[in-house]
C-alpha positions as CSV (number, residue, x, y, z in Angstrom):
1,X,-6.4,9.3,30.8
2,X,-9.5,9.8,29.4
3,X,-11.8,13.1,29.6
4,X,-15.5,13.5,29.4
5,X,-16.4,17.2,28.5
6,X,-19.2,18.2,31.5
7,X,-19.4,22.1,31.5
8,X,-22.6,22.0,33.5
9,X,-21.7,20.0,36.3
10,X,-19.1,23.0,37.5
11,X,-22.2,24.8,38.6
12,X,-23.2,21.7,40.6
13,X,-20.3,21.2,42.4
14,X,-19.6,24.9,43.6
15,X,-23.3,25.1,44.5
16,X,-23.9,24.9,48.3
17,X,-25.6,21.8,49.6
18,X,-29.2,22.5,51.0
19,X,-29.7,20.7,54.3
20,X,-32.9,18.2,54.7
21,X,-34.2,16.4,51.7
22,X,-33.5,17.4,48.6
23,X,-36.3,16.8,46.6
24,X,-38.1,19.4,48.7
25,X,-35.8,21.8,48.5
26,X,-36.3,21.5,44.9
27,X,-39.6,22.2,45.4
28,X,-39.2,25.3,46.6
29,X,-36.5,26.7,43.5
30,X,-38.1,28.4,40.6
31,X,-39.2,25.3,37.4
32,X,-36.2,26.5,35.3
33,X,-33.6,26.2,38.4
34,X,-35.1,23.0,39.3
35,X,-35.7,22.0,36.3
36,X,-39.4,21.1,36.9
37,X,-41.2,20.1,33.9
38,X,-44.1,20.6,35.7
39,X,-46.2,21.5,38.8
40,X,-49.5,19.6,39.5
41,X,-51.1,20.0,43.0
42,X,-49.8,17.1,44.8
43,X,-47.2,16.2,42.4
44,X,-44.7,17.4,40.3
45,X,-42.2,16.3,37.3
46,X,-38.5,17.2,37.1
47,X,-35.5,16.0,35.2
48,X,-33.1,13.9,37.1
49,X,-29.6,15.6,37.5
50,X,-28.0,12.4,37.1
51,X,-30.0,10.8,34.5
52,X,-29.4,7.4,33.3
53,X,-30.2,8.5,30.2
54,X,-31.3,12.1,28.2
55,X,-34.7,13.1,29.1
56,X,-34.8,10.8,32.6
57,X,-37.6,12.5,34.2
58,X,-38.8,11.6,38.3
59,X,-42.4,12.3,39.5
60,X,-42.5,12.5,43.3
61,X,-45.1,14.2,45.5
62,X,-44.6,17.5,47.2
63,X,-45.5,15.9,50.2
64,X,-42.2,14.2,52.2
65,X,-43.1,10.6,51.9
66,X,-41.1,7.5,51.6
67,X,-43.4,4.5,51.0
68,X,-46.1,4.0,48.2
69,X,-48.5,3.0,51.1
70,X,-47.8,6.6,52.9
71,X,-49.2,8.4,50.0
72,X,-52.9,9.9,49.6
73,X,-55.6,9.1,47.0
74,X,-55.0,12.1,45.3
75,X,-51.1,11.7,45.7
76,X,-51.4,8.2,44.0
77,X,-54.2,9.5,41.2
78,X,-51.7,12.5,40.3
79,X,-48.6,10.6,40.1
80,X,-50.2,8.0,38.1
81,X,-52.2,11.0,35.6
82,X,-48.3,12.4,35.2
83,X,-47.1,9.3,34.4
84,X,-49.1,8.9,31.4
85,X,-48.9,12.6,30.6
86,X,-44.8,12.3,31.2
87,X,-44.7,9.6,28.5
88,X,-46.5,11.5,25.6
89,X,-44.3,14.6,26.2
90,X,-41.0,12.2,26.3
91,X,-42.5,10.5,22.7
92,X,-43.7,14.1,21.3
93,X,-40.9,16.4,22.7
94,X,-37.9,13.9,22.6
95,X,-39.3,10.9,20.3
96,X,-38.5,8.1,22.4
97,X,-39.8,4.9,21.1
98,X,-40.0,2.9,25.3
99,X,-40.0,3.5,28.3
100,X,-38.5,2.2,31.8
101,X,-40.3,3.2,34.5
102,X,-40.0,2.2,38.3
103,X,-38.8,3.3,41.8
104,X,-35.7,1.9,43.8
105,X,-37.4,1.6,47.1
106,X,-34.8,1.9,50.1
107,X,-31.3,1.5,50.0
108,X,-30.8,-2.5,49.2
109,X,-32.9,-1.9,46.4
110,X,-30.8,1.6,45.1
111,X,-32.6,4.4,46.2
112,X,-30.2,7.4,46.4
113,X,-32.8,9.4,48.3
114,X,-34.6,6.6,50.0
115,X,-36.5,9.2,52.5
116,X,-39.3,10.6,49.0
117,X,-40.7,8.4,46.8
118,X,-39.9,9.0,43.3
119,X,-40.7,7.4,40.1
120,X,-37.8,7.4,37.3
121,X,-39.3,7.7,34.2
122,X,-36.8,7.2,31.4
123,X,-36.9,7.1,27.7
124,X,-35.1,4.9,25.4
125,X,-34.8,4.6,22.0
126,X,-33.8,1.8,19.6
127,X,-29.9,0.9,19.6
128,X,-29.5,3.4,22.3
129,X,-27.3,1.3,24.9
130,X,-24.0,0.9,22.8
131,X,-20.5,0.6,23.4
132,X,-19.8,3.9,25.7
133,X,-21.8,2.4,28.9
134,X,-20.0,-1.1,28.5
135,X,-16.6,-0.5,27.4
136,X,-16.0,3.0,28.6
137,X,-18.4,2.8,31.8
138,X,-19.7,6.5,30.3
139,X,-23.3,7.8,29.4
140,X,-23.2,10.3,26.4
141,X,-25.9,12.8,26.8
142,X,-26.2,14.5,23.5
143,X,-28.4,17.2,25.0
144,X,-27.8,20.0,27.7
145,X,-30.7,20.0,30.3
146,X,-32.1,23.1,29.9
147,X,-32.5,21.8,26.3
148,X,-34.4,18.8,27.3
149,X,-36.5,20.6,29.5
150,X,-37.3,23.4,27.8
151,X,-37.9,20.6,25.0
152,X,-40.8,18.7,27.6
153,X,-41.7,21.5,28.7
154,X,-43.0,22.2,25.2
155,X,-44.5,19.4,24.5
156,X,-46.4,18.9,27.9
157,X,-49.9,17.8,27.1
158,X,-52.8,19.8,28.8
């Protein structure tokens, strides 16, 4: 059998289950126990906890929303302003080299959490999908969260 070393996800699993929607939950937890990169007033940037790949940020709205057509002006101007500003802090604080960006809207498509929009954000970098994802089915992540985010967090422009 094989075994992937995950320390952190102990914490996870032994952590109770909030009840409604979890990205607004999140919300309400402190940046570093959400790991929120950062706040903005309709919008806000966090690191996924099951990331595709290291540094796999989401921007979402505060507001509960599900569709792209229920969001405000302001709603759509922020989330589009973090997206660019998400993108220089992945390229400053992580040096990625692309980008995927997108959002998995409803269940046929692959939204998880189909009930609040959120756009994935994730870096890549040149010969970064190798062996591990298709012969071993595994993601490496060759940095703890906190690292990354502290890491973005950093590099955030103003």
């Amino acid at each position: 059998m094989e075994r992937l070393w995950a320390p952190w996800r102990l914490s996870y699993l032994k952590a109770e289950r909030p009840e409604g929607c979890v990205f607004c939950g999140q919300a309400a937890l402190s940046d570093e126990e959400a790991l929120i990169v950062h706040r903005g007033e309709h919008c806000y940037v966090v690191l996924n906890l099951y990331p595709y790949g290291s540094g796999h940020l989401m921007i979402l709205p505060f507001r509960h929303v599900a569709s792209p057509g229920d969001r405000t002006g302001p709603e759509r101007n922020e989330l589009w302003d973090l997206l660019d500003r998400a993108l220089q802090a992945l390229e400053t604080g992580l040096g990625s080299q692309g980008h995927n960006v997108g959002m998995n809207l409803g269940t046929a498509a692959g939204a998880g959490i189909e009930d609040h929009l959120h756009l994935h954000v994730v870096p890549r970098w040149r010969g970064d999908v190798n062996f591990m994802p298709a012969l071993a089915d595994v993601r490496v992540m060759p940095q703890h969260l906190e690292d990354t985010r502290a890491a973005l967090v950093a590099a955030w422009p103003t």
